[in-house]
C-alpha positions in Angstrom: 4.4 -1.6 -22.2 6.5 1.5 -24.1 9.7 0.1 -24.0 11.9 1.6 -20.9 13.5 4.8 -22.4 9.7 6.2 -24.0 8.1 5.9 -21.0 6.9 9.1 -20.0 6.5 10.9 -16.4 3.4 10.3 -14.8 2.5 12.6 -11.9 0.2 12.5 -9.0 -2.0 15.5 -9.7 -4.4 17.3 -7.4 -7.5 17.9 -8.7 -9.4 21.6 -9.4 -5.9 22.8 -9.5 -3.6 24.5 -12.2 -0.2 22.7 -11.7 -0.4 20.9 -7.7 1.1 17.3 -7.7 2.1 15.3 -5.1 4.5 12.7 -6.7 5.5 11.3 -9.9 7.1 8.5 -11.4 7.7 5.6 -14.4 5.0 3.7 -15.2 6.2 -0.5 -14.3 2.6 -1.0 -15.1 -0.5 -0.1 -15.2 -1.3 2.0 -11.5 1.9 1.0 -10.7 4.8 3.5 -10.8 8.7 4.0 -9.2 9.3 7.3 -8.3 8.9 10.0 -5.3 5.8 10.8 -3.2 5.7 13.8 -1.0 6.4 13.4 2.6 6.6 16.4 4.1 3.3 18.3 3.1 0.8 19.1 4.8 3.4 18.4 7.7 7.0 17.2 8.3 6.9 13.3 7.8 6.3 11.2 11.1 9.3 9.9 12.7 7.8 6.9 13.8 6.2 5.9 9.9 10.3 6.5 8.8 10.9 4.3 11.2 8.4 1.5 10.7 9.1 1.7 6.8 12.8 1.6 7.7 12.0 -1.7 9.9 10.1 -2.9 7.3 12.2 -2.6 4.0 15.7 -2.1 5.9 15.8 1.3 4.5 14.7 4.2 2.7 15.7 7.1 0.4 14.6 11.1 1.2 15.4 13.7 -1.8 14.9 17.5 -1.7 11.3 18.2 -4.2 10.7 22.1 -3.6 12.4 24.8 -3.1 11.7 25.0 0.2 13.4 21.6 1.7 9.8 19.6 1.1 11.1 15.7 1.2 9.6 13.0 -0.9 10.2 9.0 -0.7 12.1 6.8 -3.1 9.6 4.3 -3.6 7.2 1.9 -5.5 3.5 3.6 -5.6 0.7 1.5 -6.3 -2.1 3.8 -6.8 -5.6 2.8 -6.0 -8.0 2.4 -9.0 -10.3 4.8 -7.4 -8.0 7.4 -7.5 -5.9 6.7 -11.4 -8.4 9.5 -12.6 -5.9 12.1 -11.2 -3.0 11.1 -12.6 -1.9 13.0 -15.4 0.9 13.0 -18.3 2.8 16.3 -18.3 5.1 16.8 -21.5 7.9 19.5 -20.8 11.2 20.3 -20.4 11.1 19.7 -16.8 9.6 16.5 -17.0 12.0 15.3 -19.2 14.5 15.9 -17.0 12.6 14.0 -14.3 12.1 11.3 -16.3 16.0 11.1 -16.9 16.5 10.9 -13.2 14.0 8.7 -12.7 15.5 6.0 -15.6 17.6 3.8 -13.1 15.1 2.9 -11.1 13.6 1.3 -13.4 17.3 -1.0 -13.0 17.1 -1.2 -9.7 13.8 -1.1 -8.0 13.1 0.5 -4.4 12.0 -2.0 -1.6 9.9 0.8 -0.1 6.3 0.0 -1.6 3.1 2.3 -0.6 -0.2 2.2 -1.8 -1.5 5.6 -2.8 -4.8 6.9 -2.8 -6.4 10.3 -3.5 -8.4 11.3 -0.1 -11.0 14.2 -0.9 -12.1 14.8 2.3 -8.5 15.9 3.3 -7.7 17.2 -0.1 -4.4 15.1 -0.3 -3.0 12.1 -1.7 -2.1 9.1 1.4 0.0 6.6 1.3 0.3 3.2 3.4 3.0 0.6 4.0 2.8 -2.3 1.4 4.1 -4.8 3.9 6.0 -7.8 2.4 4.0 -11.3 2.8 5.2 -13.5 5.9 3.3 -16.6 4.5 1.5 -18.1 1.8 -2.3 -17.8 1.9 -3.1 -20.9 0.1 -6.6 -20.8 -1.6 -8.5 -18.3 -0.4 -12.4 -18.8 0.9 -15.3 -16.4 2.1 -18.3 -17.6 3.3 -21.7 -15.8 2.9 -21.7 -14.2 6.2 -18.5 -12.3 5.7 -19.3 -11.8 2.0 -22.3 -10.1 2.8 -20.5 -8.2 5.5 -18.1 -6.7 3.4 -20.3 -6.2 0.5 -22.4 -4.2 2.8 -19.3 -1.9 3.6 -18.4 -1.4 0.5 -15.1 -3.2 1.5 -12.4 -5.3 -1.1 -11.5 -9.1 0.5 -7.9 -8.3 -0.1 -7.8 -5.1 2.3 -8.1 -8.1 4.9 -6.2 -10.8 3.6 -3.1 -7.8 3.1 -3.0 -7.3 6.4 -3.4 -10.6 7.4 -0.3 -11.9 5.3 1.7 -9.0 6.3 1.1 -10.0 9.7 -1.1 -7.3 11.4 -3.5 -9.6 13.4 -5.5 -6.7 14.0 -7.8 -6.7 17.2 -7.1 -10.1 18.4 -5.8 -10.1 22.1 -1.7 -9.8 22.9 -1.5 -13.1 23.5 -2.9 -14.2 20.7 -0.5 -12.5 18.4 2.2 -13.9 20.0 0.8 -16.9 19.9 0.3 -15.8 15.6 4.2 -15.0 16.0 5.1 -18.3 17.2 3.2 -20.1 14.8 5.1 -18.9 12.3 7.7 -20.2 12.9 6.1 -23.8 13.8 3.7 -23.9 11.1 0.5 -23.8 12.5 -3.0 -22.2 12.2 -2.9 -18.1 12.2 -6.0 -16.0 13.4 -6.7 -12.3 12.9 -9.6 -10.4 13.9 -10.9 -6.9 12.0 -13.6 -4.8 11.7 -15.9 -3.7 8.5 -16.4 -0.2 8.6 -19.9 -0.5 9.7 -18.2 -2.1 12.8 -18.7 -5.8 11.9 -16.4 -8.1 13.3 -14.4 -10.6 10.6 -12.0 -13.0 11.2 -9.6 -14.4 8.7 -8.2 -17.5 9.2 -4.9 -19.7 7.7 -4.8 -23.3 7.8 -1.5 -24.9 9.8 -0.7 -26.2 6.0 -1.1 -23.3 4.7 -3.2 -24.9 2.2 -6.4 -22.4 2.3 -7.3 -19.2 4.2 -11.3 -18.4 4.7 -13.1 -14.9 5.7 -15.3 -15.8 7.9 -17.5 -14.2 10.6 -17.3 -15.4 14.6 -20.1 -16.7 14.7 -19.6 -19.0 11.5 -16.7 -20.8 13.5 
């Protein structure tokens, strides 16, 4: 890695455009930057994601990018492999001065952590909540049903086991995540329930020793 003061600006760039980005930031490694993301574009940020990334990191950090008022995020970006084809090194006065602003983070690293992809249907980059890890996953298992469910969607393992460590049970019943909540704290099995995009149902399952965790599908129970 170019040692800390080299390390140029990165910026999220739109593609087919002249000079459109969305974000930019120091490179901690590779896809993975500390920086600001755009908020407010194509609207004002939602109240209730502040909230929920204020919940879930204890705080965040708005700063003025336009002219105009536009607010980005103080925040980790892990950018999505798919989309690392759009982000581009600009060398220039301005970026420069960017990059000298953006030095101390490199210090003192934001909690708030999104994942950022490119999304061409809606011609703009997205971002979602890397939620911290409530538990260790142990080893992790798939058996054939779920792996040919997912390879069928086109779907990564880890999309699952994310949310499942981050505690987002997904469609399993309210009782059910409470009873997830509760073992927790008593250290014993944890269920979640998702669906594929081609609507197949997946469950992911820890262990009460948190010694493995399988994708699996119902009906391999």
């Amino acid at each position: 890695m170019t040692p800390i003061h080299e390390r140029p600006v990165i910026y999220l760039r739109h593609p087919d455009t002249a000079d459109r980005v969305s974000g930019y930031g120091l490179p901690i490694a590779p896809a993975h930057l500390v920086g600001v993301i755009m908020v407010d574009r194509p609207q004002p940020a939602d109240p209730e994601w502040l909230a929920d990334i204020a919940q879930t990191f204890g705080g965040y950090e708005l700063v003025p990018m336009t002219q105009d008022g536009a607010r980005g995020i103080v925040c980790q970006m892990r950018i999505a492999e798919e989309s690392r084809v759009h982000l581009r090194v600009i060398r220039s006065a301005r970026s420069e001065e960017v990059r000298q602003t953006l030095l101390p983070l490199l210090e003192n690293l934001p909690a708030v952590t999104l994942a950022v992809t490119w999304d061409e249907p809606s011609g703009c980059w997205v971002s979602t909540i890397v939620r911290p890890p409530r538990f260790p996953l142990g080893q992790c298992l798939i058996t054939h049903g779920a792996g040919e469910a997912l390879e069928e969607a086109v779907q990564d393992p880890r999309e699952f086991l994310a949310r499942h460590q981050s505690g987002d049970w997904g469609e399993v019943p309210e009782e059910d995540k409470a009873e997830n909540e509760l073992s927790l704290q008593q250290g014993f099995r944890l269920l979640s329930a998702y669906r594929t995009t081609l609507g197949v149902r997946v469950w992911v399952i820890t262990e009460a020793d948190r010694s493995t965790t399988t994708l699996l599908l119902p009906e391999e129970y």
